[in-house]
C-alpha positions in Angstrom: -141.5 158.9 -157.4 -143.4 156.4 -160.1 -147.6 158.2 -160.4 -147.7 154.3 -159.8 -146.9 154.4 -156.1 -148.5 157.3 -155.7 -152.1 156.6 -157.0 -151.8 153.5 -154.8 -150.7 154.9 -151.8 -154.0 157.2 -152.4 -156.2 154.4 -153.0 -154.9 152.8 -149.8 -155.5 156.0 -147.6 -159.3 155.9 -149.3 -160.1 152.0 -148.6 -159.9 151.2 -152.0 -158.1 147.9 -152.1 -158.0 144.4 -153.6 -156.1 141.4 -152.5 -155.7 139.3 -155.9 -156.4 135.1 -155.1 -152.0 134.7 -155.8 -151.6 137.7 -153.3 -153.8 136.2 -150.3 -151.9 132.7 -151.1 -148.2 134.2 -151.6 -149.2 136.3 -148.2 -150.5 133.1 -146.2 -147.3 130.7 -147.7 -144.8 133.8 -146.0 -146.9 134.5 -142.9 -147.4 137.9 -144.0 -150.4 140.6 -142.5 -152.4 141.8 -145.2 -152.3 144.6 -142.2 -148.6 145.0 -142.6 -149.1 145.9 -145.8 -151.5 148.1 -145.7 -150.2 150.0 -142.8 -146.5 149.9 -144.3 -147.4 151.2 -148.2 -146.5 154.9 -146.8 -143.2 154.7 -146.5 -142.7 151.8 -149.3 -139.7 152.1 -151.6 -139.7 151.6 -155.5 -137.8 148.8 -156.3 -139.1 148.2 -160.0 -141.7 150.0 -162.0 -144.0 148.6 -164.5 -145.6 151.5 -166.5 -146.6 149.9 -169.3 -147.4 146.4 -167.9 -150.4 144.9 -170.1 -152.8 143.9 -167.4 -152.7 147.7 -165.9 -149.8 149.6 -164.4 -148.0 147.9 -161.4 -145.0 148.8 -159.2 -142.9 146.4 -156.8 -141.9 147.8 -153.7 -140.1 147.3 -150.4 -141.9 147.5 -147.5 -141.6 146.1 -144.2 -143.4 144.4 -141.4 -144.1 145.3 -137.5 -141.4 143.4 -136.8 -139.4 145.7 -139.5 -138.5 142.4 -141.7 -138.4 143.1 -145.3 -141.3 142.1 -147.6 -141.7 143.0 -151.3 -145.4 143.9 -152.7 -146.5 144.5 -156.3 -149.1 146.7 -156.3 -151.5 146.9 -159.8 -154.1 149.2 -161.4 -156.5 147.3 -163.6 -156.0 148.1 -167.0 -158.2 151.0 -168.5 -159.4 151.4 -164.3 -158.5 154.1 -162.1 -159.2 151.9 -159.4 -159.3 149.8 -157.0 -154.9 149.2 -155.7 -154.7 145.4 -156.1 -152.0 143.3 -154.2 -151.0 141.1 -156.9 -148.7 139.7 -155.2 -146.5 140.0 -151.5 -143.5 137.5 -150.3 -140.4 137.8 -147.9 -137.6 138.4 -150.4 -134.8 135.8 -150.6 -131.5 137.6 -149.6 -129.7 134.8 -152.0 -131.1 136.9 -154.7 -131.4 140.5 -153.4 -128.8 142.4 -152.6 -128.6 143.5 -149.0 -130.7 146.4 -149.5 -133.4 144.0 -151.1 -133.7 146.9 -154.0 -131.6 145.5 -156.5 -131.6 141.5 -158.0 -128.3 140.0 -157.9 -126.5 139.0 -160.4 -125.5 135.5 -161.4 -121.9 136.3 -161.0 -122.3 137.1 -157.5 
């Protein structure tokens, strides 16, 4: 499990979140709840993890909706913070360019 995910999944449970200005368009442009991601960060699966990312840690994940359709969030850390959990960014994956799992990118051979 990435101490990412986990600090984040904290911060959720204790209020302590931030919707970046690209997250709250991204989310409007894909008709996405900011609910739906807050509600669904429990039982979110790593997809990649960014440990070392130079504006603070961050983590993309697999989530998914009420409706149980797939939606990928990066969640962030501000650098040198220990909080608040920022939504950088949340969209409805392509399946062109996710595999069917929506956990791995596909490659340009497939």
């Amino acid at each position: 499990m990435s101490e990412t995910l986990e600090t984040v999944k904290k911060l959720v449970a204790a209020g302590q979140v931030r919707i970046s200005e690209h997250g709250y368009d991204e989310i409007a442009a894909d008709g996405i709840y900011v609910r739906d991601i807050l509600a669904g960060v429990g039982k979110a699966t790593i997809v990649e993890d960014y440990p070392t990312f130079p504006k603070g840690r961050a983590v993309l994940v697999l989530q998914f909706d009420r409706d149980t359709q797939p939606i990928h969030v990066v969640w962030g850390i501000p650098k040198g913070l220990t909080s608040p959990a920022v939504v950088v960014t949340a969209y409805r994956p392509d399946p062109d360019r996710w595999d069917r799992t929506f956990t791995k990118r596909r490659g340009k051979d497939e």
